[in-house]
N, C-alpha and C positions, 0 to 999 in steps of 0.2 A: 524771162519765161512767165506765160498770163498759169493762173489758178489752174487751167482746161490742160493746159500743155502739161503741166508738174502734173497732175491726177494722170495723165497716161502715160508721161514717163512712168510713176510708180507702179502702177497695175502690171504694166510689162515689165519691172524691176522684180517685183514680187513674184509674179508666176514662174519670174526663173531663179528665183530664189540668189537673186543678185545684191541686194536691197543691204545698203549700211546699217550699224545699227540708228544712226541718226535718222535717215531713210525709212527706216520702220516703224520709227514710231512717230512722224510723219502720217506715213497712210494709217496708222491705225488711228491717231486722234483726227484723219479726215471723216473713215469707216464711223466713229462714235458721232462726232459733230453734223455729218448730212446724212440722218436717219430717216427727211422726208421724201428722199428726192435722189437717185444714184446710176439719172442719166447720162452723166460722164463715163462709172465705170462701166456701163454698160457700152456704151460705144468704143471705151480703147480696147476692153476687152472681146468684142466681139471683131472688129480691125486684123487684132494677135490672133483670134482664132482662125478667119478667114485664110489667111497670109504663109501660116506657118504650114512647110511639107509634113503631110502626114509621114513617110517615113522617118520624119527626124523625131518621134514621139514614142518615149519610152514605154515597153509594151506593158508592164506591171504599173506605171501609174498610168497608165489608158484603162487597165483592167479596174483601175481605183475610180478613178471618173465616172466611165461607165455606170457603173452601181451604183453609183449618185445621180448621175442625170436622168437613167430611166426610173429611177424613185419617184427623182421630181417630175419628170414629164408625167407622169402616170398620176398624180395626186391633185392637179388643178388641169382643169383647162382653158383657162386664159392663155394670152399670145406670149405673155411672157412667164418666167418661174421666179420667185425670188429662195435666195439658200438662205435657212437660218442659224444660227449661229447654236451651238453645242455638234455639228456633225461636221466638224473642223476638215476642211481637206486641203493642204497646201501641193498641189501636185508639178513638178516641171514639166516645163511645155505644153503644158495644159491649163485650161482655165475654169480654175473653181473657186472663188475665191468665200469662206465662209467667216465672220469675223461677228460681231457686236452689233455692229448696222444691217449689215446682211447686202448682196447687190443682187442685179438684175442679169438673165442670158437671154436670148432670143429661141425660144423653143425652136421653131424652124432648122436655125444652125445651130441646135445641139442635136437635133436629129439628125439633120443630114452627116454632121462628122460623123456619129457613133454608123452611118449607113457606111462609111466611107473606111471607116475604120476595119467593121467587120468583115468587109469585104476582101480584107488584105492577112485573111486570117487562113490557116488551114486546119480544118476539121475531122473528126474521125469517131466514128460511133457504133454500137453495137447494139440489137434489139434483144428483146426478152431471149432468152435461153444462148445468148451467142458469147461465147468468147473469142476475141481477137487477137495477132501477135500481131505487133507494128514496130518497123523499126524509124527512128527518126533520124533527121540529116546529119547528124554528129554519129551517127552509130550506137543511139540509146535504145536498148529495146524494152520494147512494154505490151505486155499483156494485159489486154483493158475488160475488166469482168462484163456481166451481161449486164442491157440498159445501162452503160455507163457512155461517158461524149469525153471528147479529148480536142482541145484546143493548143494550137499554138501559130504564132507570130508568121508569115514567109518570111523575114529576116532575120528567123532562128538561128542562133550557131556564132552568128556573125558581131553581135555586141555583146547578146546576152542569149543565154535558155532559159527560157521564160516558158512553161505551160499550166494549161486553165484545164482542170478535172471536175467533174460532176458523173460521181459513181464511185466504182473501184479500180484499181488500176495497180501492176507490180512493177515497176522500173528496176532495171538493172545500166546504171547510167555510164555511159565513156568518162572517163576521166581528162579534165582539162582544170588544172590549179588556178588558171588565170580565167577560165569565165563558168564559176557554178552555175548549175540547175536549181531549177526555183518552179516549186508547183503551188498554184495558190486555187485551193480543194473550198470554195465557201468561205470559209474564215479563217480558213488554216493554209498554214506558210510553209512550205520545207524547204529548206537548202543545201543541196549535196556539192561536192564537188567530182567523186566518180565512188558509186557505194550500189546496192542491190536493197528497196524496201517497197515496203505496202502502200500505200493509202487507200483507207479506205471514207469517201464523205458524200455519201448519195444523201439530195435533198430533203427526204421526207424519212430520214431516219433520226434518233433522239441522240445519237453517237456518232464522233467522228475519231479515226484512231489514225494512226503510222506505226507500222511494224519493222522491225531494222532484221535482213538477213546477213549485208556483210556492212562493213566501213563505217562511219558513224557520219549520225545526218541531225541536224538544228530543225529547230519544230515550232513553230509562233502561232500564237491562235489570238483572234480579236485585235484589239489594238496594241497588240504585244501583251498582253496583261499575263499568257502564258507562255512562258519560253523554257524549253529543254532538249539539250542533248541525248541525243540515244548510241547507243551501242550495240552490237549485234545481239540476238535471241528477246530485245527489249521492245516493251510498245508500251504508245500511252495511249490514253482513250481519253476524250475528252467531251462533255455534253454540249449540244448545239447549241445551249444560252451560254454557255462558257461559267454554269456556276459549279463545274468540278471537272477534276484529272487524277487521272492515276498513272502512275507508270508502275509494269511492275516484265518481270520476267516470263518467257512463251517458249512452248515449242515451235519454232518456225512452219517449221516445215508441216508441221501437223494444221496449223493456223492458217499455211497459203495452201492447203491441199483444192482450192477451190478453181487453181490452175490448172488442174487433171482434171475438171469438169465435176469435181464434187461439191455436193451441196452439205455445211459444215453450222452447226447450229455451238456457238458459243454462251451459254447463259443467256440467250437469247429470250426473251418474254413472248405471249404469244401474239399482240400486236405485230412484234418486231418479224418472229417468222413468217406471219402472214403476206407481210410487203416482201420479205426474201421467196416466195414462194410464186410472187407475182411476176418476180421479176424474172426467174429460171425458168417456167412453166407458162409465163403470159398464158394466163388463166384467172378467172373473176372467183373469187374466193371472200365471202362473209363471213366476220366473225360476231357471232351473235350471242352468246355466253360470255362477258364481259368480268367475269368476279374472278374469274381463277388467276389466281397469284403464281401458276409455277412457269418456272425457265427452263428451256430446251436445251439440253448439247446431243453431240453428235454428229455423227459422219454418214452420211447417204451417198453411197455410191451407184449413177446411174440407175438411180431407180425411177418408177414413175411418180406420179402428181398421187396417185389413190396409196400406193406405197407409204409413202411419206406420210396421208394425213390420218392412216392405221394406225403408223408408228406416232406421231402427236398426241391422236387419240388416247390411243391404248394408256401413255404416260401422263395426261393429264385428266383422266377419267369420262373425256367425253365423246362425241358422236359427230359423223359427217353425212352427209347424202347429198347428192347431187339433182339441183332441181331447174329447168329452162338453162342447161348450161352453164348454170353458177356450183359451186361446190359452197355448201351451208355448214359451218362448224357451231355447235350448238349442245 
């Protein structure tokens, strides 16, 4: 076997995580040795990519790729990307390969999979002021808070439960021992196997939490770096840079009251109610008084947009008017 032939044996060895130990450290002292030059891996591995059925491609490490290749597609625009080494991704059936040399993909065919990909995906979303009931193909039902999107697999059920959340969302999941539920919210992981909980991880908030109503559910954030079990009445909350977590004890029921269509202010800062306000009310709202330190709690039930920013007002000593359609807190 010529040098050509062994480099894509190993590339395909690697991706499927097949690789001996002798074998590995093989490619890795190939990766260190040809740092000018890694148009080999670049051709067996885009070969493998070509080749392999999209349905044979596990959906949480597609969701891991993904996040990686539109990084890198986005960050040059040359025809090709190179991956550098510290944003390690070893993924099966997929091709990423990140290591000390670093290799080549062909923008192109990482586009087109990630097209080919999402296309085999089903969607579910909700706009500002909407709550939704959905029930999934295993019999999971979930209530997806407002502005929140729910992704998952068409070949749900059937190897794995696998869904992709951006927002809030309550699951109350069918029990199956033999294939957990797995939601990966941003950077948070949970895995139930049939239990009733929260997550909560919209984009542009400074917090992501899971709240457990029944069963006990495992909680991963970042590259595991946080992991814990919950129990029911428990939640943890954890910061979107991942530099703190707390777990501590809740009233459930008073915590998910946001399922009856209330609007529920936890210690919430005024930042933080401003974007909850946007998102129930889809309404443009400025917050221009930037110095006040106090935190909101409370329960607004159906009330309106000027209701609410009374009662904000009133507790944190300031004023609102509404000017060209905007509501000004000031």
């Amino acid at each position: 076997m010529d040098g050509k032939e062994l480099t894509k044996e190993l590339v395909v060895k690697y991706i499927n995580h097949t690789c001996t130990v002798e074998e590995l450290k093989m490619f890795l002292a190939i990766m260190r040795d040809r740092t000018g030059t890694f148009d080999e891996f670049d051709d067996a591995a885009r070969e493998y990519w070509l080749r392999e059925p999209v349905e044979d491609v596990d959906s949480r490490a597609y969701e891991i790729y993904r996040k990686e290749a539109l990084k890198l597609i986005g960050k040059r625009k040359s025809r090709t990307r190179r991956v550098h080494a510290g944003r390690a991704v070893a993924v099966a059936a997929t091709v990423v390969i990140v290591l000390t040399g670093g290799f080549f993909i062909t923008r192109q065919v990482v586009r087109d999979r990630i097209e080919r990909q999402l296309a085999s995906y089903e969607t579910m979303a909700t706009a500002p002021g909407e709550i939704r009931e959905i029930t999934l193909p295993d019999g999971t039902a979930v209530t997806l808070n407002v502005a929140s999107t729910l992704k998952y697999n068409a070949r749900y059920g059937k190897e794995t439960r696998d869904v992709w959340l951006d927002g809030e969302a309550f699951f109350d999941v069918t029990a199956d021992a033999g294939c957990p539920f797995r939601i990966h919210a941003r950077e948070l992981d949970v895995t139930v196997k049939g239990t009733s909980f929260n997550v909560k991880a919209y984009p542009d908030d400074d917090w992501n939490s899971v709240t457990v109503r029944s069963g006990k559910v495992g909680v991963s954030y970042g590259n595991d770096d946080i992991i814990m079990n919950l129990l029911p009445d428990e939640e943890i909350v954890i910061s979107t840079s991942g530099s703190s977590a707390s777990k501590h004890s809740v009233n459930t029921e008073k915590s998910l009251s946001w399922m009856k269509g209330s609007l529920v202010f936890r210690q919430q800062t005024l930042p933080e109610a401003i974007r909850m306000l946007r998102r129930y009310y889809s309404c443009d709202i400025e917050l221009r008084d930037t110095t006040s330190g106090a935190r909101l709690s409370g329960t607004h039930d159906n009330k309106s947009i000027e209701s609410v920013l009374e009662s904000i007002c009133f507790s944190t000593g300031l004023h609102y008017r509404q000017e060209n359609g905007k509501y000004i807190i000031y």
